[in-house]
C-alpha positions in Angstrom: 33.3 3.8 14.7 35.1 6.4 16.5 38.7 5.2 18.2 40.9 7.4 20.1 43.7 5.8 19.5 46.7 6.4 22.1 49.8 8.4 20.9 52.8 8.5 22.6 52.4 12.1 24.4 54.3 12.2 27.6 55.9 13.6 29.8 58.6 16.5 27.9 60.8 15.3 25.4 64.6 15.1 25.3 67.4 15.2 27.9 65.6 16.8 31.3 69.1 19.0 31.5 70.8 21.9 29.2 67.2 23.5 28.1 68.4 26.1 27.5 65.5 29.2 27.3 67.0 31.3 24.5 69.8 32.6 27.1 73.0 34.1 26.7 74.3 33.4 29.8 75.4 29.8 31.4 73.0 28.5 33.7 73.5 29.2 37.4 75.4 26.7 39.8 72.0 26.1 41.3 70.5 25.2 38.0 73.1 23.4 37.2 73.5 20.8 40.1 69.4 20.8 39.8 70.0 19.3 36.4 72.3 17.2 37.0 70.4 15.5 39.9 67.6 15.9 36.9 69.8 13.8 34.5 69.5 10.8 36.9 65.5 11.0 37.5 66.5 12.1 41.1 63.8 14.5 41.3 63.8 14.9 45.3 67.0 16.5 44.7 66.2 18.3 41.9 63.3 20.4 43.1 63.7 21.5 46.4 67.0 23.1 44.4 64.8 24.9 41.5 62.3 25.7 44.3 64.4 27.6 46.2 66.1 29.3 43.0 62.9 30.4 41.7 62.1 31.9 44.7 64.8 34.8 44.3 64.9 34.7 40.5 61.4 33.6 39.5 61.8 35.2 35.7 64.8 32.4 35.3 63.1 31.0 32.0 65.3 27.7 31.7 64.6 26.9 36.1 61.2 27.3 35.3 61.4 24.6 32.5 63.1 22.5 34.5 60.8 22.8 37.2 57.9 22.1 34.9 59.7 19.2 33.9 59.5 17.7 36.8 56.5 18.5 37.7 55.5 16.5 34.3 57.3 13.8 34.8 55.8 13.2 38.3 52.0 13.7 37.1 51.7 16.6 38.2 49.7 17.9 35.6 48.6 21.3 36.7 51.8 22.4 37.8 53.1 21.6 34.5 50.9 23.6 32.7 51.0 26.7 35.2 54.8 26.0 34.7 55.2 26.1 30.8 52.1 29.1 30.8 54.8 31.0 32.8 57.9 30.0 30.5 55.7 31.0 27.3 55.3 34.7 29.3 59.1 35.1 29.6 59.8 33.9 26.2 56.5 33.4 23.5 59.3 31.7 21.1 60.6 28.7 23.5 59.4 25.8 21.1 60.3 23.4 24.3 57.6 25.0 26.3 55.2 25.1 23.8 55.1 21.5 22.1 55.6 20.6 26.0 52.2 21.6 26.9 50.9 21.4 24.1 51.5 17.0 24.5 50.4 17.8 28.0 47.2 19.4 27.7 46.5 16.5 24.8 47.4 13.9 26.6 45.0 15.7 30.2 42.1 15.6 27.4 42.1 19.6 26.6 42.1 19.3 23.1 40.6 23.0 22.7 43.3 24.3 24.9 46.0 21.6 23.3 45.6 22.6 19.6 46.7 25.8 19.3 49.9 25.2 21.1 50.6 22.0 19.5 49.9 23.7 15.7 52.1 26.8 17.0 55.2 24.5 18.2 55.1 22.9 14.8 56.2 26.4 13.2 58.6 26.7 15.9 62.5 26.2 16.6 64.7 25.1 19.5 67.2 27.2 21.3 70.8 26.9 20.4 71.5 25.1 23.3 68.7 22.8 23.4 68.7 19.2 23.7 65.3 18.0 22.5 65.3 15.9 19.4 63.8 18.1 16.9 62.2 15.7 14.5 61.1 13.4 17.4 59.3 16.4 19.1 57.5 17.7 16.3 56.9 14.6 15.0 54.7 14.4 18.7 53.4 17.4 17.7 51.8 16.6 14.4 50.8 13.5 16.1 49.4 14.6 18.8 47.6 16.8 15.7 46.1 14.2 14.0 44.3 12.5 16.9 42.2 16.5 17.8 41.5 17.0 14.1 40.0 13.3 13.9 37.7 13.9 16.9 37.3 17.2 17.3 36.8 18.5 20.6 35.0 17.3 23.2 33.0 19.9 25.2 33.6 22.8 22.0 30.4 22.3 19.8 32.1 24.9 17.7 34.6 22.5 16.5 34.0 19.5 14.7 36.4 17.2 13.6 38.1 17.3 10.4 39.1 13.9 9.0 40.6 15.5 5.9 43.1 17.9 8.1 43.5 15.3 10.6 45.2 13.0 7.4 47.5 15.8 6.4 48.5 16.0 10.2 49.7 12.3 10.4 51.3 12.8 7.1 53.8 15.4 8.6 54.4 13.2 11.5 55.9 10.2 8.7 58.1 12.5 7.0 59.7 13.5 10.4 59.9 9.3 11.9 59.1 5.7 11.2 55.2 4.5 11.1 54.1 3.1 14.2 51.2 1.0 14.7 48.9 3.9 16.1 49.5 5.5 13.2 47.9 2.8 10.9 45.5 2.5 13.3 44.5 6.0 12.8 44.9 6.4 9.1 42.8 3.0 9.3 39.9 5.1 11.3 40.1 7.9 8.7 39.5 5.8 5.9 36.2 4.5 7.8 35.3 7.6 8.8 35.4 9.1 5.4 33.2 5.8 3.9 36.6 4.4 2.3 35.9 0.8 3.9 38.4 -1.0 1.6 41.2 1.1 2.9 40.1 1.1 6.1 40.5 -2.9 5.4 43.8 -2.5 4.3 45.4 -0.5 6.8 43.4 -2.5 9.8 44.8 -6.0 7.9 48.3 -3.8 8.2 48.3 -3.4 11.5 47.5 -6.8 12.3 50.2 -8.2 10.8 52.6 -6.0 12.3 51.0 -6.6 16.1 48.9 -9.7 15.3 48.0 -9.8 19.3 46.3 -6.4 18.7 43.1 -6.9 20.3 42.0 -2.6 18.9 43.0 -3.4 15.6 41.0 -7.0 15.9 37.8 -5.4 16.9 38.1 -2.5 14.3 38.9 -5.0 11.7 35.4 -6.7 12.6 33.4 -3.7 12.8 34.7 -3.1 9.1 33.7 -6.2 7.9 30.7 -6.4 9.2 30.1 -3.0 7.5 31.2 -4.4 4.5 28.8 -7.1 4.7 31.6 -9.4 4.7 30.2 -12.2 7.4 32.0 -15.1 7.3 35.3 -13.4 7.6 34.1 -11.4 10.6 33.2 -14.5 12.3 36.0 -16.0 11.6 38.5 -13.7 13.3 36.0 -12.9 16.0 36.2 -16.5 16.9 39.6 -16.9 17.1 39.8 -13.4 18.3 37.6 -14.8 21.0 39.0 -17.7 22.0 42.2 -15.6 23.2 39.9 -13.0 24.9 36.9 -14.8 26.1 36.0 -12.0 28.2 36.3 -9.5 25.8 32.5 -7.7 26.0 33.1 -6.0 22.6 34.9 -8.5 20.4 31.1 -11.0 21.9 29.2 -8.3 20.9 30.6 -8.2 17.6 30.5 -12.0 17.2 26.6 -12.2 18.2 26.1 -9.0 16.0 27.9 -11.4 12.9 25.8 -14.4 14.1 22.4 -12.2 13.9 23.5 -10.9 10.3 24.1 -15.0 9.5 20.8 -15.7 10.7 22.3 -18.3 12.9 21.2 -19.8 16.6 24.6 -19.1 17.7 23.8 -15.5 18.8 21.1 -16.8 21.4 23.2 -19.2 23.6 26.4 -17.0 23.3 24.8 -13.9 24.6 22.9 -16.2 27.5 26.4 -17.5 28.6 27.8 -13.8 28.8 24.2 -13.0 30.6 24.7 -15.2 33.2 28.3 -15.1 33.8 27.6 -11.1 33.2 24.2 -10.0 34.6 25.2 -6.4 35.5 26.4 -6.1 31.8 22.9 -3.9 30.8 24.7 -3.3 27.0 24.8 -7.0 26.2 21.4 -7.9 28.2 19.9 -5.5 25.7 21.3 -7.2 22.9 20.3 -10.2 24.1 16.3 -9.0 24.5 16.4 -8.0 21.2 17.9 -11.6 19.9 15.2 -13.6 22.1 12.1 -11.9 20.8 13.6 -12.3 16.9 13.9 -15.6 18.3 10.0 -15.9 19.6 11.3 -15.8 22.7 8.8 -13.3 24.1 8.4 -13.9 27.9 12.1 -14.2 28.5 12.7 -10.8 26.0 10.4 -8.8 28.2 11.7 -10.2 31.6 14.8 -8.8 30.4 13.7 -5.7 29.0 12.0 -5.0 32.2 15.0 -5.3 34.3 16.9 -2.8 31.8 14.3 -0.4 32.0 14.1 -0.4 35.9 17.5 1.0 35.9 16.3 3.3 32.5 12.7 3.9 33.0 12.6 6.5 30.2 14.8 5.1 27.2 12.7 4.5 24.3 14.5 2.1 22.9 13.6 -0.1 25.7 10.4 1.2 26.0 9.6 0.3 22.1 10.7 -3.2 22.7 9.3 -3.8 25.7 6.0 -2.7 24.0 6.8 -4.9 21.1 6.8 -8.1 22.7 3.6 -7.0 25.2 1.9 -7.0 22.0 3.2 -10.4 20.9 2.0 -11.5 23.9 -1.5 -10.0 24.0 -1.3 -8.0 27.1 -2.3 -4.8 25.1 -3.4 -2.8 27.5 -0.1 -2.8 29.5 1.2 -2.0 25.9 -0.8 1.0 25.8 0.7 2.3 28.9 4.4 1.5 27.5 3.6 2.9 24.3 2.4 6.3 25.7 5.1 6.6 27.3 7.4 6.3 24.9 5.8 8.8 22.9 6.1 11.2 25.3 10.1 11.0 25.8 10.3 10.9 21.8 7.6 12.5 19.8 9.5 11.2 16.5 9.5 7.7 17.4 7.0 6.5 14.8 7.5 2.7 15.7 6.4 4.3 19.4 3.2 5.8 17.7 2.7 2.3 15.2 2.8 0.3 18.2 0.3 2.6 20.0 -1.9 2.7 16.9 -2.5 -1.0 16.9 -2.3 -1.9 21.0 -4.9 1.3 21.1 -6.8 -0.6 18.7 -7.2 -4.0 20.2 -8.8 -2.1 23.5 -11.1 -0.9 21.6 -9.9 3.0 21.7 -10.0 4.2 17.9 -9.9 7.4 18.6 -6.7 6.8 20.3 -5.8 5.0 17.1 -6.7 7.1 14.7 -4.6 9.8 16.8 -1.4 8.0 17.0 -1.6 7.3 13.1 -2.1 10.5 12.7 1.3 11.2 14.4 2.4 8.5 13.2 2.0 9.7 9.6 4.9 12.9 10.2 7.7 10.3 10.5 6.8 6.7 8.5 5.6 6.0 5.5 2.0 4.5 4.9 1.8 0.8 3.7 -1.1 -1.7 3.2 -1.5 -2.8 7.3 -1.5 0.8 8.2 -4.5 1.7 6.0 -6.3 -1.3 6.7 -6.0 0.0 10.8 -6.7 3.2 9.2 -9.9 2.1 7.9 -11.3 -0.3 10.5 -10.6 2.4 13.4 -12.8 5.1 11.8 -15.3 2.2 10.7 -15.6 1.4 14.3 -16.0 5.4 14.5 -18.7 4.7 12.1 -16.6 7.5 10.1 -18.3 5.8 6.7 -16.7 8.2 4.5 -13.3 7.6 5.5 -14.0 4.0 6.2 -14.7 3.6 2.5 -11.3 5.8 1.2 -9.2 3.7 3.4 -10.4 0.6 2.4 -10.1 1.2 -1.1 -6.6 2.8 -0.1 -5.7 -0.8 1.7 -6.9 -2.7 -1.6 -4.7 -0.9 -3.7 -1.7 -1.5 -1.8 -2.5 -4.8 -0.6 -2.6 -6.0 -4.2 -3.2 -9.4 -2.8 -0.6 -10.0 0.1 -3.0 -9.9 3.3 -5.9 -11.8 1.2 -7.9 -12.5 4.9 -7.7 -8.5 5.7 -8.7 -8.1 1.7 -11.6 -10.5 2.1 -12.7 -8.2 5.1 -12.2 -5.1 3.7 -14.5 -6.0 0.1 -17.3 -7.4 2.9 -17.6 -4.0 4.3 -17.3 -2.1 1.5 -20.0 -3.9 -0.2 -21.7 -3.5 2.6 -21.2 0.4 3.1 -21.4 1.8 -0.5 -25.0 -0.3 -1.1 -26.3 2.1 2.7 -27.2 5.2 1.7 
């Protein structure tokens, strides 16, 4: 289950005034009065001052900082960055402009771009003269660390994420400040990742207790659970979860997941309720087709899976069901149709080809039949039903030699489980081995 859980990577850190950029010289009366006004968040003041500075001394390293400052601080995202690029130019060692945009280009979502200036600031020292918390900052840093290395980065397939780094990350962020609740969060989502679902346990159970109103570490708590096959305690903290966040789509889902593992009639009228207070809500309606046709609810599964794939005419998984319950209902030549189709948008989907195979059959198309088990063959595994469809397609083929191999094929594996299909298949055979 992959979270990206929020660190705190703002705006820059530390006092807005005395950045100093590695300079030997006081700052300029300009700058000055630009930081004071800067020290009160008056940033109207502020810039039009640093603007018109920078216009006569535009290789002034600490205005520039300043000026990205505020351009951070108001949301300004792109100036920011242009801003910090250009401090970086002037001086490659200012550790305020590095881890600076480094949290800003994390926090935009330009992990690719964030890393390396994050990893580099972590190497790095403030100026003399700086007033950034050291500790604090690189603590952001390492942080901000953590959360690229345990996703990777979105839009590089080049990079994948890297649990195991992403661990040794948030471990340099503790020995610089005090855990915080993201952090057991995330160390909680490494542990899962990495298949450690008792620690993840732990560290969710952790985080609880410390924010027991945390509806993310709620939910991941579940999703563990439920991994861990441990049902009962799921549903009980999805329910009282629930009761607190009745409109919570994910913490339903996970309770109508729990009541489908229990085997109980729950599931069906809690995801009806959600349907109909939440029609537009296609991720539960599809959960919901699934639970009516386990249910026998056919008619109202397909009504349902129709709807979903009006919007999705080419998902297979919709496709596959919705061809699952035509069959259930004997409409097998619209089951065909379905089944073809989803063939064609996933040649791997061997439940697609089994489901063809059998509605293919039941029209009275064998060789149809005989070609989708054929397909079918490349991605599932034979069993007793498949070579008893096997053998009475190519009988109808009046194929009598493979007729013959696949009912004695069937007999082996049937070994008595389908004893009206066994019955059928020794009449034949005695029938076909005795004709010359």
């Amino acid at each position: 289950m992959g979270l990206w859980i929020g660190v705190v990577i703002g705006a820059a850190i530390g006092t807005a005034a005395v950045f100093g950029q590695r300079q030997a010289a006081a700052p300029s009366a300009e700058v000055s009065n630009a930081e004071a006004a800067m020290l009160k968040g008056d940033w109207k003041t502020a810039e039009p001052i640093l603007d018109s500075w920078l216009a006569a001394h535009g290789d002034d390293g600490r205005a520039l900082f300043d000026a990205a400052y505020i351009a951070d601080a108001q949301g300004r995202d792109a100036d920011a960055a242009a801003l910090y690029r250009k401090v970086l130019a002037l001086d490659p060692k200012s550790f305020e402009a590095e881890v600076s945009l480094g949290l800003l280009l994390a926090r935009t979502g330009k992990p690719a771009e964030a890393r390396p200036a994050l990893w580099a600031a972590t190497t790095m020292e403030p100026s003399a003269d700086s007033a950034f918390d050291l500790k604090a900052a690189k603590a952001k840093a390492w942080r901000a660390l953590a959360q690229i290395d345990a996703h990777g980065a979105a839009g590089d397939p080049g990079w994948k994420a890297d649990p195991a780094q992403a661990s040794i990350d948030l471990l340099e962020a503790l020995k610089l400040s005090p855990e915080t609740e993201a952090d057991t969060l995330l160390a909680a989502n490494l542990a899962e990742t990495s298949g450690d679902l008792p620690g993840a346990e732990t560290a969710y159970r952790k985080a609880l207790k410390g924010n027991p109103d945390s509806a993310e570490a709620e939910s991941a708590l579940a999703h563990v659970l439920i991994a861990e096959k441990k049902y009962p305690e799921a549903e009980e903290l999805l329910t009282a979860t629930r009761k607190k966040q009745p409109e919570n789509a994910a913490i339903t889902a996970q309770l109508a997941a729990v009541y489908v593992a229990e085997d109980k009639a729950d599931a069906l009228p809690l995801l009806e309720d959600w349907h109909t207070k939440h029609p537009q809500d296609a991720a539960m309606a599809r959960m919901l087709a699934g639970v009516e046709a386990d249910a026998g609810e056919y008619e109202k599964s397909d009504t349902l899976y129709v709807e979903l794939l009006a919007g999705s005419p080419r998902d297979e998984e919709l496709l596959t069901g919705d061809g699952q319950n035509l069959i259930r209902l004997r409409r097998y030549a619209e089951a065909v149709k379905v089944f073809e189709t989803a063939t064609e948008v996933d040649e791997t989907n061997g439940d697609a080809w089994n489901g063809l195979a059998f509605s293919a059959f039941q029209t009275h198309q064998p060789s149809i039949t005989i070609h989708a088990l054929t397909v079918r063959s490349k991605y599932l595994p034979e069993n007793a039903t498949i070579y008893f469809l096997w053998a009475t397609a190519y009988d109808t083929l009046h194929d009598k030699k493979q007729a013959v191999a696949y009912y004695h094929r069937f007999l082996e594996s049937s070994a008595g489980k389908l004893p009206d299909q066994e019955w059928q298949a020794r009449q034949r055979l005695a029938l076909m081995e005795k004709t010359p």
